[in-house]
C-alpha positions as CSV (number, residue, x, y, z in Angstrom):
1,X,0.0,0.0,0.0
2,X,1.2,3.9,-0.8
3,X,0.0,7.2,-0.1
4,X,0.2,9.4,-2.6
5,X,-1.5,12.0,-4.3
6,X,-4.2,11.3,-6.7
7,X,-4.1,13.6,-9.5
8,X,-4.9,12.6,-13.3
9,X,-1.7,12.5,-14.0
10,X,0.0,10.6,-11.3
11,X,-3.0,8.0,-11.8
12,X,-2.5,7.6,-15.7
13,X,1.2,7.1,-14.8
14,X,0.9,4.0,-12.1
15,X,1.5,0.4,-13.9
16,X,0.3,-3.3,-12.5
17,X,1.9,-4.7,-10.4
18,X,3.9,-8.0,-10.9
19,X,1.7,-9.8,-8.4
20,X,-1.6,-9.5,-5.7
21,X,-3.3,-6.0,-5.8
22,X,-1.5,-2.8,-5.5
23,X,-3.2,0.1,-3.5
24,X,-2.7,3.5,-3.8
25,X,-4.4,5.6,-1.0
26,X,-5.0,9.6,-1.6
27,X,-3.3,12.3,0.6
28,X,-6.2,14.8,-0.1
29,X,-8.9,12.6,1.5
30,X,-8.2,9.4,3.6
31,X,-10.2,7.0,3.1
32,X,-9.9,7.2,-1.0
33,X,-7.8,5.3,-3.6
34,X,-7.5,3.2,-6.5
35,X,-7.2,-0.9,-6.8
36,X,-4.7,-1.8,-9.5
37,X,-4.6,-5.5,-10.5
38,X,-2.2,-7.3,-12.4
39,X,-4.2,-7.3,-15.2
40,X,-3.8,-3.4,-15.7
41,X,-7.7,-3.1,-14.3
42,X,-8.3,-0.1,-12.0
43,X,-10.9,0.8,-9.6
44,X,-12.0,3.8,-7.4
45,X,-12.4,2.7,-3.6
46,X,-13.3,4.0,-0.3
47,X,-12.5,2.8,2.9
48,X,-14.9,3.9,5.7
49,X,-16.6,2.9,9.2
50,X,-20.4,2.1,9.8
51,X,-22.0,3.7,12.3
52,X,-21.9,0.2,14.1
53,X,-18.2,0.4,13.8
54,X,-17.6,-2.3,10.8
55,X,-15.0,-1.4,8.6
56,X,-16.3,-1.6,4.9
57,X,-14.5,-1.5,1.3
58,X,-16.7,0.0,-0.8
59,X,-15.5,-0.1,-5.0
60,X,-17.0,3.3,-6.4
61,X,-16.0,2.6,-10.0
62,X,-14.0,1.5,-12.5
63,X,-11.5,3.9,-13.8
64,X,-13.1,3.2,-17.0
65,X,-16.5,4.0,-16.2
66,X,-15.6,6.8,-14.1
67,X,-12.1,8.6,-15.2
68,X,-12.1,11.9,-14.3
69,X,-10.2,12.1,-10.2
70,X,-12.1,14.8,-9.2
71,X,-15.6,12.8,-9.6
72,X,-14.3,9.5,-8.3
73,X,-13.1,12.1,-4.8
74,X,-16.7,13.4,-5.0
75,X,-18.6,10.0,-4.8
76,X,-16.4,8.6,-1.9
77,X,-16.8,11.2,0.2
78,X,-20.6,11.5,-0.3
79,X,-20.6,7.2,0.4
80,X,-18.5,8.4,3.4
81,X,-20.8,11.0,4.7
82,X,-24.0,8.3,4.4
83,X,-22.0,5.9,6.8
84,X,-21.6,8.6,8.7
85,X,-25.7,9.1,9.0
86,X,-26.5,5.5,9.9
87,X,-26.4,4.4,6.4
88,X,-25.0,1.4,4.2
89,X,-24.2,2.8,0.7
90,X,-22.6,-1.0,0.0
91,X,-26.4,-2.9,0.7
92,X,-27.7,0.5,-1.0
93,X,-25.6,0.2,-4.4
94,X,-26.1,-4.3,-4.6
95,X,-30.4,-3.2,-3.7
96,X,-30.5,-0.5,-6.7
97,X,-27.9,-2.9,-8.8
98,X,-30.6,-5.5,-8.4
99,X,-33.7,-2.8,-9.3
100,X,-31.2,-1.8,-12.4
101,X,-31.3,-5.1,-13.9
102,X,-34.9,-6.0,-13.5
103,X,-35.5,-2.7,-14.9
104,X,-34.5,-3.7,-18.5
105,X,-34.9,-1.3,-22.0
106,X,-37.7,-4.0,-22.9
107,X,-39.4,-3.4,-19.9
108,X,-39.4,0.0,-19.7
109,X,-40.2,0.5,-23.6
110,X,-43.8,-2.3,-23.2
111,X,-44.8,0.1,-20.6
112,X,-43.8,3.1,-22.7
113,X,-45.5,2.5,-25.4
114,X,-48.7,1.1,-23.6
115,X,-49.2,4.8,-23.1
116,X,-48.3,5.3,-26.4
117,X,-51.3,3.3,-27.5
118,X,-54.0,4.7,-25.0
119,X,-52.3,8.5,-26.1
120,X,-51.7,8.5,-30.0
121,X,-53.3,7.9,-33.3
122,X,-53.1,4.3,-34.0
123,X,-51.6,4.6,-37.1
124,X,-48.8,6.8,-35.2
125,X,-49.1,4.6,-32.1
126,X,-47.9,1.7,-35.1
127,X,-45.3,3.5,-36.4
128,X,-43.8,4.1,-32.9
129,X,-44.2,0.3,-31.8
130,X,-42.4,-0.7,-35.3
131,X,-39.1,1.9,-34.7
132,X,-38.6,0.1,-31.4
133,X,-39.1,-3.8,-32.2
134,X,-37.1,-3.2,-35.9
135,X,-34.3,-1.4,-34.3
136,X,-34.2,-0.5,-30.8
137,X,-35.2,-3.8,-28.6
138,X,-33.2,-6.3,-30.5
139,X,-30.0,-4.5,-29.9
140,X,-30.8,-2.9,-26.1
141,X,-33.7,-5.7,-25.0
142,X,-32.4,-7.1,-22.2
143,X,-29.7,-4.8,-21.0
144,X,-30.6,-2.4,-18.2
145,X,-31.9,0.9,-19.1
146,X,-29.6,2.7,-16.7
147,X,-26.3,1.2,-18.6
148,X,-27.2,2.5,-22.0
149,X,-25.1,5.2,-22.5
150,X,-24.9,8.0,-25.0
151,X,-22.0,6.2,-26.9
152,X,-24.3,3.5,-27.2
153,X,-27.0,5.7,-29.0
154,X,-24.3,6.8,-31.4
155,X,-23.5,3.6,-32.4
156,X,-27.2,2.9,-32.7
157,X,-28.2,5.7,-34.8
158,X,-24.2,5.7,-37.0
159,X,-25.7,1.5,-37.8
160,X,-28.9,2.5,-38.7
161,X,-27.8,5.6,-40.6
162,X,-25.0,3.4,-42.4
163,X,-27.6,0.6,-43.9
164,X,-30.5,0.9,-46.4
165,X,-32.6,-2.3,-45.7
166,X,-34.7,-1.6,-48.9
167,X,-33.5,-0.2,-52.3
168,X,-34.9,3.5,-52.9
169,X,-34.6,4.7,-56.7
170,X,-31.3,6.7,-57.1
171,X,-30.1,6.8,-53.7
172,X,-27.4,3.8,-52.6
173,X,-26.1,5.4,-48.9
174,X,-27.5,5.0,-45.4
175,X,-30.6,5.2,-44.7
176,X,-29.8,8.9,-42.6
177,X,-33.5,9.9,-42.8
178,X,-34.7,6.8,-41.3
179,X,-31.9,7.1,-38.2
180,X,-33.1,10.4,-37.6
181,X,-36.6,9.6,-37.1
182,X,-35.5,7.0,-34.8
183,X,-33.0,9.4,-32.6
184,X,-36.4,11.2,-32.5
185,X,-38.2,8.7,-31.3
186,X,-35.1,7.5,-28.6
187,X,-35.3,11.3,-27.4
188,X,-38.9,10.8,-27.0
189,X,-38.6,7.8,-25.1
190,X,-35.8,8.5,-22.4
191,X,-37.0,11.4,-21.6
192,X,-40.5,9.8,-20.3
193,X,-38.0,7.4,-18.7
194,X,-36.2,10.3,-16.6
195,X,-39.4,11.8,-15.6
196,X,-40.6,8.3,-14.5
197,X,-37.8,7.9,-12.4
198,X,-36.6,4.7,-14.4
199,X,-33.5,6.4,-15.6
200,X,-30.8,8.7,-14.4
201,X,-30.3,10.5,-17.4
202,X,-31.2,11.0,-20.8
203,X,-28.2,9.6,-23.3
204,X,-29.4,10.5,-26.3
205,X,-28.6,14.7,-25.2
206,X,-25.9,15.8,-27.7
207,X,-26.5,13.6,-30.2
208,X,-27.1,14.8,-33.5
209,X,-29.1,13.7,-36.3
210,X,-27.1,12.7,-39.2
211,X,-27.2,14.6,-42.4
212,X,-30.3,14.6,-44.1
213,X,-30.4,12.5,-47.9
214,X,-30.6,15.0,-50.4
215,X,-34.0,15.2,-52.0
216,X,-34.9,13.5,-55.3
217,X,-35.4,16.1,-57.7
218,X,-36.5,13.7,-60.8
219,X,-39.7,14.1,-62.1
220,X,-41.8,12.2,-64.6
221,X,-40.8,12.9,-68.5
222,X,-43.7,13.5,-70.5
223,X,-43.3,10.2,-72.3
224,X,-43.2,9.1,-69.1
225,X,-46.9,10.3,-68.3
226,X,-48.6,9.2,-71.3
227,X,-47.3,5.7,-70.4
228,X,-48.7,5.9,-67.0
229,X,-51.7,7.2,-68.0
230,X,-52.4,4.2,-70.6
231,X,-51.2,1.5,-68.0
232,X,-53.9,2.8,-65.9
233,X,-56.5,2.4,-68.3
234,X,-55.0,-1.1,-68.9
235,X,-55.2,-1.7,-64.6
236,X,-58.9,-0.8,-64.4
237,X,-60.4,-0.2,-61.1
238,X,-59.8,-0.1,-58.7
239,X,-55.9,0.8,-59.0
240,X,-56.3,2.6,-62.5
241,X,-58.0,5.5,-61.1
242,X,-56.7,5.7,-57.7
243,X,-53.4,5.9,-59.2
244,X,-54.5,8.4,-61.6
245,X,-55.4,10.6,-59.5
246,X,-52.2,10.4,-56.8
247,X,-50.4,12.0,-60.0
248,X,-53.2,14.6,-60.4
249,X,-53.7,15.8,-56.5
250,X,-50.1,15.3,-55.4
251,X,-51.5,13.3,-52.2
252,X,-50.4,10.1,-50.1
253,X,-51.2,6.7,-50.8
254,X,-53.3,6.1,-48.1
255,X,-54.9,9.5,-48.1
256,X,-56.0,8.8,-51.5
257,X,-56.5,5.0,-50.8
258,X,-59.6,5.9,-47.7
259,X,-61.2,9.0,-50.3
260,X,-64.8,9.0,-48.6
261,X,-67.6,10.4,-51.3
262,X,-68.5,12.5,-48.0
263,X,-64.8,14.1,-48.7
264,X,-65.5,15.3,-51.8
265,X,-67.9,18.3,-53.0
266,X,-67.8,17.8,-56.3
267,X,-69.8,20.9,-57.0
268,X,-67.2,23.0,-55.6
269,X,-64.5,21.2,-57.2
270,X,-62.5,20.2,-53.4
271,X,-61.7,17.2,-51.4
272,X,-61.5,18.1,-47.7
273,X,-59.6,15.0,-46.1
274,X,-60.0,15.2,-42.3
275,X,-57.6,15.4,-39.4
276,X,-58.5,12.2,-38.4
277,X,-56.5,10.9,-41.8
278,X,-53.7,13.6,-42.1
279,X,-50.1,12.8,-41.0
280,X,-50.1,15.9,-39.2
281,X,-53.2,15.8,-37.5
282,X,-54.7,18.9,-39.5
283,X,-57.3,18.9,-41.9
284,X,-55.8,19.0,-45.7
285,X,-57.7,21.0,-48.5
286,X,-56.9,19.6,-52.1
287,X,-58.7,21.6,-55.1
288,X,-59.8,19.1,-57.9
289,X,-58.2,19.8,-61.1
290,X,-61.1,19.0,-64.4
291,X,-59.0,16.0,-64.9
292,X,-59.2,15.0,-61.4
293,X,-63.2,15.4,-61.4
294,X,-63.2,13.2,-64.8
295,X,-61.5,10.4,-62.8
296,X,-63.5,10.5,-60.0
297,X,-67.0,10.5,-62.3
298,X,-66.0,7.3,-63.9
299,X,-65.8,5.4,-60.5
300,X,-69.5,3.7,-59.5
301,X,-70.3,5.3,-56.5
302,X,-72.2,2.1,-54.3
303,X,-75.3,2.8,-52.0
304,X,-74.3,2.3,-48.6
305,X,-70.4,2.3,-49.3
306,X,-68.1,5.2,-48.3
307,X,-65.0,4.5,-49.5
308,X,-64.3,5.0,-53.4
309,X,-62.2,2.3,-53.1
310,X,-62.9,-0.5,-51.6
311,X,-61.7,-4.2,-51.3
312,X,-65.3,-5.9,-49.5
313,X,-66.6,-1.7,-48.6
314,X,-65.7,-1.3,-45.2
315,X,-61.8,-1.0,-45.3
316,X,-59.6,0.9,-48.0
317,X,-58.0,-1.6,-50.8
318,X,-54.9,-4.1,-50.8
319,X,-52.2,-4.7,-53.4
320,X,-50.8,-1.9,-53.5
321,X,-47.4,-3.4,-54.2
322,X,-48.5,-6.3,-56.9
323,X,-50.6,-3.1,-58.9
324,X,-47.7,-0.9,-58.8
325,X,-45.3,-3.6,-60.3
326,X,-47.6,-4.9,-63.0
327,X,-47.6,-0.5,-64.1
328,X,-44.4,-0.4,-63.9
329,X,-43.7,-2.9,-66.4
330,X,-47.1,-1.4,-68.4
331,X,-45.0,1.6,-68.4
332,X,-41.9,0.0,-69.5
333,X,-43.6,-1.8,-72.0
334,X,-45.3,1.5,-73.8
335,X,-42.0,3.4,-73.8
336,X,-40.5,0.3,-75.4
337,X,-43.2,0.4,-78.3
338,X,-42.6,4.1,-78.7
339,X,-39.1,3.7,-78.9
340,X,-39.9,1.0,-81.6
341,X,-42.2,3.4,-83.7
342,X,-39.7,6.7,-83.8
């Protein structure tokens, strides 16, 4: 054992010894040191009496965990100062290591986004529930939620930001957009956790969002358009004129997808589409071009069914992804016979 004093410097200088522990115990405050084992591992300690006057070792931290000299100082002397009062901070740090584990990221993100569910849209409440089972719990699941630290959120979000899971037309890098979304959703998260008491801190603070994909700027070619337009007429309904006319309003597939006749005023040429089917919760006015109002006149409007288009009348249609693929290769094929002809 040596007394010396603990500065940064004099602590980054000490090597392992050859055998057994070394200890190095702090002029500034007795009681205070580090634990060097062969191995090169060191640890903060603190040596202290109970108020029943057992002597107790107490290991504050590893050197790695907690580097800086001036905080290791800080965190014996407050352990000192609870012996002092009657307590145990050794029981008190094994009872909230044992609350830490059972208080795992799964745990803590069920209960989450339970309230996520009772609180948000369901479509949003979806969305949410699919960021944290695709990307969050199968990497952070069973760890406890007070270890996860902020460089593991930058790892999480530099992965995620680093791999596109699905192709996206003329862009081949990360998938940044998607990463941000899900920092977004992390931020979200912990800080419910901190105001729950479930976590110390919030690890995602300081963390940036990685840089934003450039937008596509492509746009359809006018030979494009014409072939579009005569693969819809080749689709029929329902996808024909529900595609046609996500070119002509500019709107969302699923905005257009649940179009209600009780949307439309036809007379007035506008489709109102209501908060309740918005992504940003606001009702969305879209003024019918001629074109538009052509398309929608050649769909059969059904007593006693809302939706324009419908797969049995009660929900919006399926297949979007088998009717989009069988117009792209409509599409393909037309430019090909053009191409042919000139």
């Amino acid at each position: 054992m040596a007394t010396i004093r603990l500065t940064q410097a004099a602590v980054e200088k000490l090597s392992p010894p050859m055998v057994g522990r070394a200890y190095y115990w702090d002029r500034h405050l007795p009681g205070f040191g580090l634990r060097v084992t062969p191995s090169g591992a060191k640890s903060w300690i603190a040596s202290y009496r109970l108020a029943d006057g057992r002597k107790v070792m107490e290991t504050i931290a590893t050197l790695a965990r907690l580097p800086k000299v001036d905080d290791a100082r800080q965190a014996a002397r407050e352990s000192m100062a609870r012996a002092a009062a009657g307590g145990n901070p050794v029981v008190d740090k094994r009872s909230a290591a044992s609350q830490s584990a059972g208080n795992t990221v799964r745990v803590a993100v069920d209960s989450y986004l339970s309230e996520c569910d009772r609180n948000l849209k369901p479509k949003t409440a979806k969305e949410w529930r699919r960021v944290f089972e695709h990307d969050i719990l199968p990497r952070w699941g069973g760890r406890p939620l007070a270890e996860i630290t902020k460089a593991d959120v930058l790892n999480l979000v530099n992965d995620k930001a680093a791999r596109r899971e699905r192709k996206r037309q003329d862009l081949t890098a990360g998938a940044a957009v998607q990463a941000g979304k899900m920092l977004t959703r992390l931020r979200t998260f912990f800080g419910w956790a901190v105001a729950h008491d479930l976590a110390p801190l919030d690890p995602t603070i300081g963390v940036r969002k990685p840089a934003k994909e450039a937008s596509r700027d492509r746009v359809l070619t006018d030979d494009e358009i014409r072939g579009f337009w005569s693969g819809c007429a080749v689709l029929g309904a329902p996808f024909g004129p529900l595609f046609r006319l996500m070119l002509l309003t500019a709107q969302r597939e699923g905005e257009v997808a649940g179009l209600r006749w009780s949307e439309l005023d036809l007379s007035d040429c506008i489709w109102t589409i209501p908060s309740s089917r918005t992504k940003n919760g606001k009702p969305h006015t879209v003024h019918l071009s001629t074109l538009a109002l052509e398309t929608i006149k050649t769909i059969p409007r059904v007593t006693g069914q809302e939706l324009l288009f419908s797969g049995n009348g009660r929900t919006a249609v399926s297949g979007f992804s088998s009717a989009k693929a069988r117009l792209d290769r409509l599409m393909s094929e037309t430019l090909r016979d053009e191409l042919s002809r000139s």
